[in-house]
RODO-824274 format. One record per residue (C-alpha): x, y, z; residue number from 0; residue in three letters. Coordinates in nm, 4 decimals, decimal comma. Layout:
BEGIN
PT        x        y        z   k   r
PT        X        Y        Z NUM ALA
...
***
This chain:
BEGIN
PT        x        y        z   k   r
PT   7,0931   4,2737   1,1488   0 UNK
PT   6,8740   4,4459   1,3783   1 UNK
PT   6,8007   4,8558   1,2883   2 UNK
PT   6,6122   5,0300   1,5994   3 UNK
PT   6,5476   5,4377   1,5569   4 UNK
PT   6,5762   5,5577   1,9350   5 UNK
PT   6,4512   5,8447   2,1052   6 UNK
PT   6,6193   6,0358   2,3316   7 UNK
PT   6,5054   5,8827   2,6343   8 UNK
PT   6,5630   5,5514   2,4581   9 UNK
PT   6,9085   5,6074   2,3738  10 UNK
PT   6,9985   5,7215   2,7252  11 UNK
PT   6,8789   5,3461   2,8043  12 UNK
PT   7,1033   5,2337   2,5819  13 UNK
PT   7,4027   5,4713   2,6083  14 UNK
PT   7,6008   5,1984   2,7115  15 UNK
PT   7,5830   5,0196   2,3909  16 UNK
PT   7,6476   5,3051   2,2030  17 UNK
PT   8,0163   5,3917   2,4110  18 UNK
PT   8,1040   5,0218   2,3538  19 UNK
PT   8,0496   5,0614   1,9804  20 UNK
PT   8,2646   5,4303   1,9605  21 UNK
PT   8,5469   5,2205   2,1548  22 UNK
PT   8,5630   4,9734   1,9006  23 UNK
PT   8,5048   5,1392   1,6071  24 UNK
PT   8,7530   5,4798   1,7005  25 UNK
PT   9,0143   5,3253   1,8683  26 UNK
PT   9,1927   5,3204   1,5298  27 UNK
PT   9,3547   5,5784   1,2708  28 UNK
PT   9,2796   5,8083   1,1858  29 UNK
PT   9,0757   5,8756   1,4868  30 UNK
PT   9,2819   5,6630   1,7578  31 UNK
PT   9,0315   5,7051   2,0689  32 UNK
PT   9,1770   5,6043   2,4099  33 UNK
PT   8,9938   5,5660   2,7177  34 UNK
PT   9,0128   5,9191   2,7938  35 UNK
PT   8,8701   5,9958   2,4266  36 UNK
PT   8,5638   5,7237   2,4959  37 UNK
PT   8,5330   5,8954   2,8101  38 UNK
PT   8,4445   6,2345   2,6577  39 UNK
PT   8,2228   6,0892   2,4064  40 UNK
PT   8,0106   5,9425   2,7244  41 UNK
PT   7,9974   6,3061   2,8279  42 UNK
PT   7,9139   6,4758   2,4963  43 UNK
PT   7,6247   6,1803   2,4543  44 UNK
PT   7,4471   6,2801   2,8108  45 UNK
PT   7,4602   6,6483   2,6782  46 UNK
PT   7,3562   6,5943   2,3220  47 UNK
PT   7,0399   6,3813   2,4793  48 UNK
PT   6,9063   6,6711   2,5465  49 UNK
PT   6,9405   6,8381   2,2109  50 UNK
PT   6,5538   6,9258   2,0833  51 UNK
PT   6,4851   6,6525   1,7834  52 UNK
PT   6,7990   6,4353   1,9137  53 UNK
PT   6,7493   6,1025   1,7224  54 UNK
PT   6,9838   5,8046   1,6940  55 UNK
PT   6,9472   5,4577   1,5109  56 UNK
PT   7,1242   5,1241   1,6885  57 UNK
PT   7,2222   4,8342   1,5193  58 UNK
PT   7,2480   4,4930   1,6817  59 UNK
PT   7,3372   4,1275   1,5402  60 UNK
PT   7,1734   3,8746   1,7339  61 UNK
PT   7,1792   4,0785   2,0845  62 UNK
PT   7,5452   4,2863   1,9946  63 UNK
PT   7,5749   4,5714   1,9377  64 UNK
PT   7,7466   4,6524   1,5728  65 UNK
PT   7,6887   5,0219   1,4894  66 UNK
PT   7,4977   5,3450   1,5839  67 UNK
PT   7,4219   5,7128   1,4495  68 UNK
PT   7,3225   6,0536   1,6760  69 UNK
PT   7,1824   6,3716   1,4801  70 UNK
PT   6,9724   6,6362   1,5769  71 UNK
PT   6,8461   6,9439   1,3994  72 UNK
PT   7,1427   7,2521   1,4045  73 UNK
PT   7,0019   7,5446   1,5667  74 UNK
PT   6,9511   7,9080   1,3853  75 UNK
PT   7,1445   8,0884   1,3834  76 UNK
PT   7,4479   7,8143   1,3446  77 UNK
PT   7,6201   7,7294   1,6515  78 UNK
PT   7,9583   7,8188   1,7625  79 UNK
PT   8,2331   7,6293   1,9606  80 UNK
PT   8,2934   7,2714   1,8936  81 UNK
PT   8,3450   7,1874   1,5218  82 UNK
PT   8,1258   7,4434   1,4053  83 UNK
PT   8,3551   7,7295   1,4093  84 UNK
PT   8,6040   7,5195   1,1457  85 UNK
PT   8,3194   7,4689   0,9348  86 UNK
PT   8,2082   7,8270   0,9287  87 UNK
PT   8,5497   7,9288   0,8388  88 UNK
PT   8,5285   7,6617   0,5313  89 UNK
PT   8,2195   7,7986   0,4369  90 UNK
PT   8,1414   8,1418   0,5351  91 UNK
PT   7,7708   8,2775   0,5069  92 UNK
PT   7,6807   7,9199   0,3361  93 UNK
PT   7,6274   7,7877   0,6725  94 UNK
PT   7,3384   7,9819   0,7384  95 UNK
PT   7,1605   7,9053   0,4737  96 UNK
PT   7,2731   7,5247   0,3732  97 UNK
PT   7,2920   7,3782   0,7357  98 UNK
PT   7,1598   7,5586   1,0125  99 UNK
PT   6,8031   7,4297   1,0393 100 UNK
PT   6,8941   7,1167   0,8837 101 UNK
PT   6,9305   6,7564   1,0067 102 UNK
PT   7,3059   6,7452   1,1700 103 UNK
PT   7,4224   6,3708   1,1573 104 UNK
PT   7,6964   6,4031   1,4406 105 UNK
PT   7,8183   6,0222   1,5066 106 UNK
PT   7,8228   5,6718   1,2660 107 UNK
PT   8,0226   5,4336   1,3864 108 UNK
PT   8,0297   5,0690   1,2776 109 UNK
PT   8,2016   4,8096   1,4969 110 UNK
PT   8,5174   4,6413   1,3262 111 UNK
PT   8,3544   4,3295   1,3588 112 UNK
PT   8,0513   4,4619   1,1494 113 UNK
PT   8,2318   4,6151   0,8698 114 UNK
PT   8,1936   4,5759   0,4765 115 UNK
PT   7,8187   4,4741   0,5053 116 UNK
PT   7,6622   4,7817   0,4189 117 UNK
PT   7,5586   4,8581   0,7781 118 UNK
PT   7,6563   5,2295   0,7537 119 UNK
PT   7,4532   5,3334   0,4884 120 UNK
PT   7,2246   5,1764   0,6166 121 UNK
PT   7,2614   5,3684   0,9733 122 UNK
PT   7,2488   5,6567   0,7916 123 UNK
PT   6,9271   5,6386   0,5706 124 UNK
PT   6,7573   5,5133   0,8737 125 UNK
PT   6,8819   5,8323   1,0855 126 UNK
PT   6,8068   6,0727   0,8229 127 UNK
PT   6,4844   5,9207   0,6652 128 UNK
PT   6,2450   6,1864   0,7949 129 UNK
PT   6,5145   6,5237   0,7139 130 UNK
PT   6,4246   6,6871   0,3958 131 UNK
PT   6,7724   6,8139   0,3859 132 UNK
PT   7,0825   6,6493   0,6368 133 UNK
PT   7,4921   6,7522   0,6752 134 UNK
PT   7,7799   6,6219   0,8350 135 UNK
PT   8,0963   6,6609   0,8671 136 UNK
PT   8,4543   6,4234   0,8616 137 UNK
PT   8,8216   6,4499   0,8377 138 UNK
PT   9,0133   6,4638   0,5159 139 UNK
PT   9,1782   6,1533   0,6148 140 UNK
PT   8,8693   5,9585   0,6822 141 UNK
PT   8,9123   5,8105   0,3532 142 UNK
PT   8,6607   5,5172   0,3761 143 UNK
PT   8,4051   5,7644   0,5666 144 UNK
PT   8,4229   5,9940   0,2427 145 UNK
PT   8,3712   5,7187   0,0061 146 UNK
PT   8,0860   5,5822   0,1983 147 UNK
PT   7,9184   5,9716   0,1514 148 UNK
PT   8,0129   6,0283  -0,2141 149 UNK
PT   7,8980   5,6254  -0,2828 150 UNK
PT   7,5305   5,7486  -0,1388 151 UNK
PT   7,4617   6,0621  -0,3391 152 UNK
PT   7,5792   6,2919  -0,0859 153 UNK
PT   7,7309   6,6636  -0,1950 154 UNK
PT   8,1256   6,7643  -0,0750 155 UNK
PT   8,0574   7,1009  -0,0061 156 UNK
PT   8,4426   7,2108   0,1323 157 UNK
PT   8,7219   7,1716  -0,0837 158 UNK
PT   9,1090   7,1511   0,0510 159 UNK
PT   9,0250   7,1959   0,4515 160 UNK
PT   9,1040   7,0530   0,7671 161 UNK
PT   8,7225   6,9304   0,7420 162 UNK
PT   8,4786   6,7976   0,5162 163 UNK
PT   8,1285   6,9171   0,4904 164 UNK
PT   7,8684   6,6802   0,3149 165 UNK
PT   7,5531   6,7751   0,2831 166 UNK
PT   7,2390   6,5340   0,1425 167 UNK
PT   7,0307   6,6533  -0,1339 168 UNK
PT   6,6441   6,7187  -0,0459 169 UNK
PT   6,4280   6,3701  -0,1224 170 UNK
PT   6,3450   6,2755  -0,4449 171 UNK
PT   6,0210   6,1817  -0,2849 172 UNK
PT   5,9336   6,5470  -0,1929 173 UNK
PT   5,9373   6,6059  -0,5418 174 UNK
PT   5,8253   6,2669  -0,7071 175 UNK
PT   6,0185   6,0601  -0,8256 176 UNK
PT   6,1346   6,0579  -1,1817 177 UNK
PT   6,1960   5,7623  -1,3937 178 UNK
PT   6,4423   5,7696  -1,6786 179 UNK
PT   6,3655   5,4877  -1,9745 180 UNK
PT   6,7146   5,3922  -2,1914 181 UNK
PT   6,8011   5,1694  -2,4914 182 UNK
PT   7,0665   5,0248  -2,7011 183 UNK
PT   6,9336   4,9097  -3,0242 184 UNK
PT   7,2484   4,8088  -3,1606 185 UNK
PT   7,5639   4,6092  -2,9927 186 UNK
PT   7,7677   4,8220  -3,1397 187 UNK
PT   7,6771   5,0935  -2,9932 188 UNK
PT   7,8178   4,9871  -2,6518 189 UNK
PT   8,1306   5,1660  -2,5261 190 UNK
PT   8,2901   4,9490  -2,2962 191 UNK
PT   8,3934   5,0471  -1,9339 192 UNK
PT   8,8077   4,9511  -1,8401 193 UNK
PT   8,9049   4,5927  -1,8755 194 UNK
PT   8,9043   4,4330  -1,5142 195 UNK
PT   9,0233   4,0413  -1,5616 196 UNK
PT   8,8890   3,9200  -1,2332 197 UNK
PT   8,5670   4,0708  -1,2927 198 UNK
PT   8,2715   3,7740  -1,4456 199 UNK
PT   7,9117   3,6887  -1,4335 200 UNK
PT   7,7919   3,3712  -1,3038 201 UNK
PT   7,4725   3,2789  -1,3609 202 UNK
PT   7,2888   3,1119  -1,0557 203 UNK
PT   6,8973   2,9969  -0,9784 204 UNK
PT   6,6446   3,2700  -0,8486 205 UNK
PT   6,5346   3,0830  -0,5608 206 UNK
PT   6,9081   3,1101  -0,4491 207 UNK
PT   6,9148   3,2639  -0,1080 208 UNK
PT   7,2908   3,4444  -0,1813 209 UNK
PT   7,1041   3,6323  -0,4308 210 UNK
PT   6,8179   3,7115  -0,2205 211 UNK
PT   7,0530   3,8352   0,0200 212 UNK
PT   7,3063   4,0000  -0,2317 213 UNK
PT   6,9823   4,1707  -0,3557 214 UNK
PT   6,9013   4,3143   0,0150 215 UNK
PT   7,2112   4,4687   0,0464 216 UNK
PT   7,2201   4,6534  -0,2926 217 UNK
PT   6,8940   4,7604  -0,2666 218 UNK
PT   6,7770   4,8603   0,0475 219 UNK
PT   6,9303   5,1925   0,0503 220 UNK
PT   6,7300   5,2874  -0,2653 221 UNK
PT   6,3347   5,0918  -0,1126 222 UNK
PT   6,4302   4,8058  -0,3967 223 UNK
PT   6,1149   4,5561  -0,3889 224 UNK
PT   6,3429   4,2950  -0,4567 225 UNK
PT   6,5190   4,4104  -0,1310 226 UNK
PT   6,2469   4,2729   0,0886 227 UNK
PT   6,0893   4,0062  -0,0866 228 UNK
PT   5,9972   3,6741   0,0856 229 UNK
PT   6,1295   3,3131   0,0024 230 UNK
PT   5,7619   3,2888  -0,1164 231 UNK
PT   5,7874   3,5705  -0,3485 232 UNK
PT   6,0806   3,4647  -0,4601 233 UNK
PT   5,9592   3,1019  -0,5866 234 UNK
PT   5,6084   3,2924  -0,7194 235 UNK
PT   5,8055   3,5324  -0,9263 236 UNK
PT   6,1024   3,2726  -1,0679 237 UNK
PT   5,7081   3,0715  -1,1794 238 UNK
PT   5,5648   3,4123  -1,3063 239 UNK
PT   5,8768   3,4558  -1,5317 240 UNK
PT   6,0209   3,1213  -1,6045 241 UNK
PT   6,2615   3,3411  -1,8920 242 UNK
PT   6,4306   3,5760  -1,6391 243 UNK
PT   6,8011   3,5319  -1,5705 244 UNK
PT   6,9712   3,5841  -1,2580 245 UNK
PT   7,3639   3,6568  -1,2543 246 UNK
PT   7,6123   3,7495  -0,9588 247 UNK
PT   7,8484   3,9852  -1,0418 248 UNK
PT   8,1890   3,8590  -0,9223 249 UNK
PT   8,5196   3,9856  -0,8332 250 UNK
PT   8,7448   3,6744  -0,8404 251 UNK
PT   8,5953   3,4450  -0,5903 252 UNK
PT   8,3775   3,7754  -0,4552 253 UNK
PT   8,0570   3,8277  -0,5212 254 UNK
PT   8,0299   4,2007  -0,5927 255 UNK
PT   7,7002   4,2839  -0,6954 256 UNK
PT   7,4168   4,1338  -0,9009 257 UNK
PT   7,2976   4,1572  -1,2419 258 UNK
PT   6,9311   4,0216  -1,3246 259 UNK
PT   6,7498   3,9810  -1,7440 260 UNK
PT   6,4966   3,9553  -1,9162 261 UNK
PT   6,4181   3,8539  -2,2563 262 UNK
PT   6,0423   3,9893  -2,4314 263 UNK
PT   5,8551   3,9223  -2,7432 264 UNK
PT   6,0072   4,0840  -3,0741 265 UNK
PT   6,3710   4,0785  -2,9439 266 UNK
PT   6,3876   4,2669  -2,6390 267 UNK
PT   6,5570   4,2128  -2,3720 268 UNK
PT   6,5247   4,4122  -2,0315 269 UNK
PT   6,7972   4,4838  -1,7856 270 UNK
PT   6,5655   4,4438  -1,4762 271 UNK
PT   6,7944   4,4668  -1,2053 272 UNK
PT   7,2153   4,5838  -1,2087 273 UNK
PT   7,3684   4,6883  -0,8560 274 UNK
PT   7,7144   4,6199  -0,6887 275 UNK
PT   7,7167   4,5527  -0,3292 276 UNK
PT   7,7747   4,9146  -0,0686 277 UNK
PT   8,1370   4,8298  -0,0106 278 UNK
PT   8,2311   4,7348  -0,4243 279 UNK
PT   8,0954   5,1149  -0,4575 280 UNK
PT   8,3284   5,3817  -0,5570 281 UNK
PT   8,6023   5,1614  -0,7001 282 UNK
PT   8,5155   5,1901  -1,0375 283 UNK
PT   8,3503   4,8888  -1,1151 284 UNK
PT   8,0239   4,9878  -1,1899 285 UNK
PT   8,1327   5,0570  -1,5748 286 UNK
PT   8,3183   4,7377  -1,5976 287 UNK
PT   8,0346   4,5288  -1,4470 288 UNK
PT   7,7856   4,7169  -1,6357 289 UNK
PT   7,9792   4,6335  -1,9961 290 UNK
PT   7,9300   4,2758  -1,8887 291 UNK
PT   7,5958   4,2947  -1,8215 292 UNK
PT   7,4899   4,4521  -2,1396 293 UNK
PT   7,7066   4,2122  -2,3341 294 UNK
PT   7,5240   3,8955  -2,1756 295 UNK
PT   7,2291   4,0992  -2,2545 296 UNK
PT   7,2973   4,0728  -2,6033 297 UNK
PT   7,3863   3,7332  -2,5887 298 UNK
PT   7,0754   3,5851  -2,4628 299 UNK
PT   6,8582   3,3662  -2,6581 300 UNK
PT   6,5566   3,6102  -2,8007 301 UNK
PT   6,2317   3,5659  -2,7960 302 UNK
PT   6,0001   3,5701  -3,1081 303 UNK
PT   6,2559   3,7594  -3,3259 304 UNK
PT   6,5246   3,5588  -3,4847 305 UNK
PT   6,7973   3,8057  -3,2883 306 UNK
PT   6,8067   4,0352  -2,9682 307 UNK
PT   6,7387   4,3896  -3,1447 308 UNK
PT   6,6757   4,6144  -2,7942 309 UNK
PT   6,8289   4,6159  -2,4556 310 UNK
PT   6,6629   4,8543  -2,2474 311 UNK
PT   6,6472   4,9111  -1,8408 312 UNK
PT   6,5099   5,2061  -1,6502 313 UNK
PT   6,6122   5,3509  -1,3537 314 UNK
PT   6,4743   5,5902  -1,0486 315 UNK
PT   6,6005   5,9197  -0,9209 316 UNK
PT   6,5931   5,7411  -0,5841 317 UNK
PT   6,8601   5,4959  -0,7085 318 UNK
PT   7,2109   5,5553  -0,6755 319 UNK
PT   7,3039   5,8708  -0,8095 320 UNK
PT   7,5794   5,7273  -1,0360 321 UNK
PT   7,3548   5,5294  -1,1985 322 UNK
PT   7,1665   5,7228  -1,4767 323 UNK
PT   7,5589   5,8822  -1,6062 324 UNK
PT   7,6287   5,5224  -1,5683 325 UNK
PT   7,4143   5,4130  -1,8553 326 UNK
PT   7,4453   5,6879  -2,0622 327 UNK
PT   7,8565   5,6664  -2,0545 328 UNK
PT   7,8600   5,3171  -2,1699 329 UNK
PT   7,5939   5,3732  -2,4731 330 UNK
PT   7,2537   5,3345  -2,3613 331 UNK
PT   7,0362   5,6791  -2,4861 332 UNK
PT   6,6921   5,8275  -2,2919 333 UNK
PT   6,3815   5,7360  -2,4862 334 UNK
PT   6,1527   5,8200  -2,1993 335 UNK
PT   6,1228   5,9877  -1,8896 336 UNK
PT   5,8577   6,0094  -1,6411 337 UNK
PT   5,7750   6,1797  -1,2608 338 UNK
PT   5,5773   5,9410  -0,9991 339 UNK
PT   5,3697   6,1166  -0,7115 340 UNK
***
């Protein structure tokens, strides 16, 4: 999948590629675009062009198009007409001083055919990578849209309305990024997330390119290394660290996320890697899979100690922001914590 950040004049090159994706990807509830719907979108696109800081990020698959996000910077004082009079009656004064000035994301669409593969949150990091601070808005019965927002960290600022207002927290980066150390010195000490049967762990080579592409997905939203590591690097680190496991997490016949160990000298074993794939995200799996992971974790075979005494991971502020409670709901405590410039 090919992800191109367009300028203005670039997208009005393009503009065609971008109607052909709204068709697609509107022309069903709860939005149900017609032509005369894809029509107006043509028209609001040759306006918004002209927006000052109008950005938009196109994704392609081998020449099609698949997705696309607009945004531009909302002006001060905020706006009126369109939707910004419903969202200044759902927040009042607040939209002074939480989105006017602020990165407006306005369209992400993904094409049907493009669906369940990440590609919006991808869209939508891309689009608001160089925004200290980004809203937008969707409809209450955008259900999959609202998961997709809460899934990447990003703050419901409305409550019952006929809109919803998200709004992204300012980068970790701006502020370094923090890294949180936990452990488990004891099994017991695990509380296990719900029971879900179909849910395993299947252990599977490092050089296998499912992983590599499993790992991609999960971690490219959060600038994973493993996310963009070669075949290469692959084969030079499975060498480097001939005692690391690799496991897909799967749901049934699924694979739903991925799971990577590593057991150290005097009993230790690290949790190096634990993600579930974008769409696998918001339906409570990540405490289930998690409980399995720490489990095998205990399980493993340790190294100069005649038992596995420590499991221990750590994890960034950048990472999903689920993550840390995560950890700490199914047992594992903060031992350490640390801020990167």
């Amino acid at each position: 999948m090919k992800l191109e950040r367009l300028t203005a004049d670039e997208t009005h090159a393009r503009a065609a590629e971008l109607i052909e994706i709204y068709g697609l990807a509107f022309n069903e509830p709860p939005w149900n675009e017609d032509g005369p719907g894809i029509a107006a979108f043509a028209r609001r696109l040759t306006t918004d062009l002209r927006r000052p800081g109008f950005v938009a990020v196109l994704a392609s698959s081998n020449g099609i198009p698949a997705g696309f996000g607009t945004a531009w910077p909302t002006p001060r004082p905020f706006p009126t007409g369109r939707a910004y009079d419903r969202v200044r009656a759902a927040l009042g004064d607040q939209v002074e001083t939480r989105l006017a000035g602020t990165l407006e994301v306005d369209e992400l669409a993904v094409a049907p055919h493009a669906r369940r593969q990440g590609l919006a949150g991808r869209i939508l990091q891309l689009l608001c990578a160089d925004a200290d601070d980004s809203w937008l808005l969707t409809s209450p019965k955008a259900l999959d849209a609202i998961r997709l927002y809460e899934a990447h960290g990003w703050q419901r600022l409305t409550g019952p309305a006929d809109v919803v207002v998200f709004a992204r927290p300012p980068r970790a980066r701006d502020l370094g990024t923090t890294v949180t150390y936990l452990e488990m010195n004891d099994p017991d000490d695990l509380r296990p997330g719900r029971a879900v049967p179909a849910l395993s762990l299947h252990r599977v080579d490092g050089t296998l390119p499912l992983l590599h592409a499993a790992l991609a997905r999960i971690g490219g939203a959060y600038g994973w290394g493993s996310a963009t590591r070669s075949a290469q690097g692959w084969r030079e680190l499975t060498l480097a660290h001939p005692l690391r496991q690799f496991w897909l997490i799967s749901l049934g016949s699924t694979t739903a996320g991925v799971a990577v160990m590593e057991p150290q000298p005097d009993g230790d074993v690290e949790i190096v890697t634990f993600g579930l794939l974008p769409e696998y995200i918001g339906r409570g799996l990540g405490g289930p899979a998690l409980t399995l992971t720490v489990r095998q974790a205990w399980a493993s075979e340790a190294v100069e100690a005649d038992a596995v005494h420590r499991v221990w991971l750590h994890t960034r502020s950048r990472d999903h922001p689920n993550a840390l409670r995560n950890y700490r709901r199914r047992g594992l405590r903060v031992y350490r914590t640390e801020v990167q410039l």
